[in-house]
Backbone as ProteinMPNN parsed JSONL, in Angstrom:
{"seq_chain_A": "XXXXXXXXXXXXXXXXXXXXXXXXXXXXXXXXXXXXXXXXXXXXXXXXXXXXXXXXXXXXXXXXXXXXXXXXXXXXXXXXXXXXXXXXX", "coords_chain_A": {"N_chain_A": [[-5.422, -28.536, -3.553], [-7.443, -26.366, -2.18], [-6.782, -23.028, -1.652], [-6.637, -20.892, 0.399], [-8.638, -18.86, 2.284], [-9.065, -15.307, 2.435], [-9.823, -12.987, 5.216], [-11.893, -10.67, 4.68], [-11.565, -7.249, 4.984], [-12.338, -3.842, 6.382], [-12.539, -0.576, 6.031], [-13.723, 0.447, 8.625], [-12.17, -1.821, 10.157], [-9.071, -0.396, 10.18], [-6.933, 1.287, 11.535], [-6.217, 4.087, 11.321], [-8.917, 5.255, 10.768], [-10.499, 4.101, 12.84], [-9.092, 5.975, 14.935], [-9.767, 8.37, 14.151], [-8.446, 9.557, 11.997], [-8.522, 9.411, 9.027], [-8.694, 10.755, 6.371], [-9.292, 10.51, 3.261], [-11.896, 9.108, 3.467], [-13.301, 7.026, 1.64], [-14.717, 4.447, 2.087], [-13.68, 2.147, 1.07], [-11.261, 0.013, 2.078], [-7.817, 1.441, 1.594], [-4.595, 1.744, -0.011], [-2.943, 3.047, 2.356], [-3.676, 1.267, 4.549], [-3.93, 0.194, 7.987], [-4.241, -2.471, 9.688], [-5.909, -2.055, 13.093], [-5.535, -3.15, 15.669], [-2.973, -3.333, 14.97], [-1.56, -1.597, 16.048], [-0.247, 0.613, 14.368], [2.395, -0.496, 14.205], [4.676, -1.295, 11.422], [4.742, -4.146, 9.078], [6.674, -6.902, 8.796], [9.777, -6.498, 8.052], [11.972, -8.591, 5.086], [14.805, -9.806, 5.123], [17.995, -8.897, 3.831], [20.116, -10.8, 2.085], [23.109, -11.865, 1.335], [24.572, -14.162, -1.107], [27.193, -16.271, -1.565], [28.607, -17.152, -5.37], [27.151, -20.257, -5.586], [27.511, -21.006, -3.107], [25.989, -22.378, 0.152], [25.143, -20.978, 2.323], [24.368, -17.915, 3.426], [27.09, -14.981, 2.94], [26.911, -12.79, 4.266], [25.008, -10.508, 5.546], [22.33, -7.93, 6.099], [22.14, -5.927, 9.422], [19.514, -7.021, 11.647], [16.727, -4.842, 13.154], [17.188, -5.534, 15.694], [19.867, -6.131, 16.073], [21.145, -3.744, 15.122], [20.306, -1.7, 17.123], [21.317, -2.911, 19.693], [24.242, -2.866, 18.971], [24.545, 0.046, 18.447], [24.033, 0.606, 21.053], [25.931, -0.331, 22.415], [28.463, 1.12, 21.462], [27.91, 3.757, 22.093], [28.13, 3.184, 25.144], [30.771, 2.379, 24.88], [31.661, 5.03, 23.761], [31.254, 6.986, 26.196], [32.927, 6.262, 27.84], [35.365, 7.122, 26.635], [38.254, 9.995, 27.277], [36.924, 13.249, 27.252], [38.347, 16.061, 24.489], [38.781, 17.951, 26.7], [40.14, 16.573, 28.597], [38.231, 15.448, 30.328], [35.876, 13.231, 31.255]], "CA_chain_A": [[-5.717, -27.891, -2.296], [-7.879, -24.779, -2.262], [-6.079, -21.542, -1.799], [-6.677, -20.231, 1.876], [-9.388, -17.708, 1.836], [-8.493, -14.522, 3.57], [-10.978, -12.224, 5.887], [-11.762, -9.031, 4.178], [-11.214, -5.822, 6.196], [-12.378, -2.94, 5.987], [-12.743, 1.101, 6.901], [-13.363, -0.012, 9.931], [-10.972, -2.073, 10.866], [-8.205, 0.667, 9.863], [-6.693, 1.785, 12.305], [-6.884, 5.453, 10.611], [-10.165, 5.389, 10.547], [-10.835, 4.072, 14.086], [-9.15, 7.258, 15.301], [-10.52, 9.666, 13.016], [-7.708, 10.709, 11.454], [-8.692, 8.986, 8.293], [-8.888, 11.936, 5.049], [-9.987, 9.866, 2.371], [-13.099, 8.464, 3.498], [-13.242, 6.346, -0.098], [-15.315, 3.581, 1.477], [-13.08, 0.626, 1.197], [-9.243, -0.338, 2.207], [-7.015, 2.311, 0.859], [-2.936, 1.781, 0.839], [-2.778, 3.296, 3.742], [-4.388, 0.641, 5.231], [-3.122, -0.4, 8.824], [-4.848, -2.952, 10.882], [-5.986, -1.586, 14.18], [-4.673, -4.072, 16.605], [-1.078, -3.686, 15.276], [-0.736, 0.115, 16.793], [0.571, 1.367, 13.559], [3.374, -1.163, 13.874], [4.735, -1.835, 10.47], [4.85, -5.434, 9.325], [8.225, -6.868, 9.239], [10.596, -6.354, 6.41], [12.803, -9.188, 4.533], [16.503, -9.263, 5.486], [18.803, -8.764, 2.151], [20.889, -11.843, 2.092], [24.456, -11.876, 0.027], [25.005, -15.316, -1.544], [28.871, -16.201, -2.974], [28.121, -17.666, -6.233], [27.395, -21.305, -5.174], [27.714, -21.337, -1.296], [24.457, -22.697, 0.591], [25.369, -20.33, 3.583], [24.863, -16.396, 2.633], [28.337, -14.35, 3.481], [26.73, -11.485, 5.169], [23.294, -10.146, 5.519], [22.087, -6.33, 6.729], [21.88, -6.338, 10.502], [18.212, -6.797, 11.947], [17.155, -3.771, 14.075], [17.327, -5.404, 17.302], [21.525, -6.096, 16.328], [21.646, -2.171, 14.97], [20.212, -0.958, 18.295], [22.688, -3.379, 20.466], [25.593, -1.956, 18.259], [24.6, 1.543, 19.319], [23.986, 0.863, 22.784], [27.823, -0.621, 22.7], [29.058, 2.409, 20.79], [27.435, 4.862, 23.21], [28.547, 3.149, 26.333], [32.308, 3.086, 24.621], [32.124, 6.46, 23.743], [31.004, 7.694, 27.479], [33.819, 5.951, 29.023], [36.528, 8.213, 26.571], [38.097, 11.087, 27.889], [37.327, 14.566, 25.77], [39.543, 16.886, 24.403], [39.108, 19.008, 27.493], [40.584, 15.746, 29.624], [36.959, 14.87, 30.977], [34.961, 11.899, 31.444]], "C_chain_A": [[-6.176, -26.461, -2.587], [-7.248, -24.041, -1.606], [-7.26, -20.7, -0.268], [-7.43, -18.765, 1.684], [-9.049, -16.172, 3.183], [-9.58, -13.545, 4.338], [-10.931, -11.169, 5.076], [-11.807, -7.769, 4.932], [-12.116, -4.826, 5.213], [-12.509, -1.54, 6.516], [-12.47, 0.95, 8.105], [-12.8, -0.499, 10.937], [-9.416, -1.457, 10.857], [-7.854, 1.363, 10.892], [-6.45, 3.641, 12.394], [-8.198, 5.912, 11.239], [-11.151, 5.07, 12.188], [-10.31, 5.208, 15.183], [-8.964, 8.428, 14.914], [-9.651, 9.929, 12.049], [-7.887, 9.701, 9.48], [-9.389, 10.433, 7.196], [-9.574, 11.398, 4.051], [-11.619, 9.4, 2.434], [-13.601, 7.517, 1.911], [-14.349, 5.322, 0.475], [-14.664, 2.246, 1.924], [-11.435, 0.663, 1.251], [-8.967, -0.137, 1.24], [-5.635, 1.562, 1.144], [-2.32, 2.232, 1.418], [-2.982, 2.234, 4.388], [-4.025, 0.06, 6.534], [-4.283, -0.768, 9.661], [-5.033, -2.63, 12.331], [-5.516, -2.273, 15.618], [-3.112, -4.217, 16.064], [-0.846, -2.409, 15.536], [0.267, 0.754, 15.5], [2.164, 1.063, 13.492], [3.37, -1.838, 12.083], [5.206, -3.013, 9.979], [6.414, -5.424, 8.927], [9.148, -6.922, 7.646], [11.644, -8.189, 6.178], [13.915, -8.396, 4.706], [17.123, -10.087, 3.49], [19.684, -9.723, 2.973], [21.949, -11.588, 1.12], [25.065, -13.299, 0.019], [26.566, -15.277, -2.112], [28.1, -17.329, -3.684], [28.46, -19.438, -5.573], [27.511, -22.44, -3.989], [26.026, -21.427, -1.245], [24.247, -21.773, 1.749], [25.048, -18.73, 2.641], [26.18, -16.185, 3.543], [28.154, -13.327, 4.052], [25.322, -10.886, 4.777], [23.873, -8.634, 6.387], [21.255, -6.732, 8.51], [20.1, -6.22, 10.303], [18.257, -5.292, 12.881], [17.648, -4.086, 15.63], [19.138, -5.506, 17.363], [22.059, -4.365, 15.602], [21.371, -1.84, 16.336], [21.179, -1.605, 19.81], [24.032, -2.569, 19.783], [25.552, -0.707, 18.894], [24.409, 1.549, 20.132], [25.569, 0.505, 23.019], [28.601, 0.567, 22.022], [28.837, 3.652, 21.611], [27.934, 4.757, 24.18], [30.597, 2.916, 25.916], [32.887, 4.496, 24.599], [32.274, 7.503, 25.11], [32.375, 7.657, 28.161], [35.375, 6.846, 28.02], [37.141, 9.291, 27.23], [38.29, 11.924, 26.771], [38.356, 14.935, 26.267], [39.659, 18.13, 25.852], [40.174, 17.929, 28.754], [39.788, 15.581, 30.503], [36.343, 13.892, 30.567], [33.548, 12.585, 30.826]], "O_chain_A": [[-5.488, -25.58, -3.102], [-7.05, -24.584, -0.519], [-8.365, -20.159, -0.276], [-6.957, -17.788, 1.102], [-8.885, -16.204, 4.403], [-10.497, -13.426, 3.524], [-9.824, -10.736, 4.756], [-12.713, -7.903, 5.755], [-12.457, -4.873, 4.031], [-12.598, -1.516, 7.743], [-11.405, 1.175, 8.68], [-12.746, -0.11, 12.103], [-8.574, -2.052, 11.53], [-8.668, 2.235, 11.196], [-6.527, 4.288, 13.438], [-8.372, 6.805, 12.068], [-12.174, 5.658, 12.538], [-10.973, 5.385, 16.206], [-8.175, 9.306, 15.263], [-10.089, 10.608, 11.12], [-6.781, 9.549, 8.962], [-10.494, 10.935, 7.405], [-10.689, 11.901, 3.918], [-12.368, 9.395, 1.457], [-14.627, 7.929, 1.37], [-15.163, 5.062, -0.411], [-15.0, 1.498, 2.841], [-10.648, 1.277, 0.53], [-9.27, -0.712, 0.195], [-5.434, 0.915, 2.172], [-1.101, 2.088, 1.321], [-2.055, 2.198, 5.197], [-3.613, -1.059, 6.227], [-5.082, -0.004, 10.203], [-4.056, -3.041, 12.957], [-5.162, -1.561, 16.558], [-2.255, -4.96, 16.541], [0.273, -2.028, 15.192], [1.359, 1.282, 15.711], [3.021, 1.811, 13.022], [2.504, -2.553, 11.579], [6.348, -3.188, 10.406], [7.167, -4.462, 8.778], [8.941, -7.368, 6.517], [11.911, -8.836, 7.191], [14.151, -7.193, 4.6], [16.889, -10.961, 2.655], [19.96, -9.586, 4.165], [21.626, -11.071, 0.051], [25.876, -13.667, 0.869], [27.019, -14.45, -2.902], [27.326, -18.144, -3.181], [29.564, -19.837, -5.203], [27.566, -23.662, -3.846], [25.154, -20.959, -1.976], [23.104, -21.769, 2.205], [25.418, -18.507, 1.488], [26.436, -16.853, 4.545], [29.151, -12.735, 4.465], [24.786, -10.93, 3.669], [24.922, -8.291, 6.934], [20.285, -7.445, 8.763], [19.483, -5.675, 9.389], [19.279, -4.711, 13.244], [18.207, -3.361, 16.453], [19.753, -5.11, 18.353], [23.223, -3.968, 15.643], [22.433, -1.633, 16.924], [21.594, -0.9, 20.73], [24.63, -1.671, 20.375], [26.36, -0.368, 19.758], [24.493, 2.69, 20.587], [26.267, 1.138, 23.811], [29.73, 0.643, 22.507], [29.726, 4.499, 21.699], [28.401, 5.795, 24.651], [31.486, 3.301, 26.675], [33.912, 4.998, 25.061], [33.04, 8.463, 25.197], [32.897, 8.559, 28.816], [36.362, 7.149, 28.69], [36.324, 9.71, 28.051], [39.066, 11.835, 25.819], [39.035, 14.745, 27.276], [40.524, 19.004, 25.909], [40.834, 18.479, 29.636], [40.258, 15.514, 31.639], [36.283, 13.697, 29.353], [32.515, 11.918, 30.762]]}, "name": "protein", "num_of_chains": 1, "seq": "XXXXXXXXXXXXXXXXXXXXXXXXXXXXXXXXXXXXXXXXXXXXXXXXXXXXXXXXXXXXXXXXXXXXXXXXXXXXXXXXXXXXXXXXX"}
């Protein structure tokens, strides 16, 4: 099976470069390079997995962001409802 040919990009499609702020001018896709239809969203990272030697399950992985930013929305709305050291809400 032949090997999936991929579009080639370039300058132009850079999202840099489509609003100016592109320094280099080199020509051809730098490693900078960010596709202009993803808004300078960066693609998505691999979650770190922790295997026990042998298990088919991992034992704990690094939250994603959307379960870090729930965590701190539950940590924030705990903390509101404390009362400070002055005995205020």
């Amino acid at each position: 099976m032949p090997a999936k040919k991929l579009p080639k990009v370039t300058c132009a499609d850079c999202y840099f470069m489509q609003h100016n702020l592109c320094a280099l001018g080199l020509g051809e896709p730098c490693s900078t390079f960010r596709p202009a239809e993803a808004n300078l969203k960066p693609p998505a990272q691999l979650r770190l997995l922790f295997y026990a030697p042998g298990e088919p399950e991992p034992i704990w992985s690094f939250p994603t962001a959307a379960e870090r930013a729930a965590l701190h929305a539950a940590e924030t709305k705990r903390s509101r409802g404390k009362p400070t050291a002055a005995g205020r809400r």
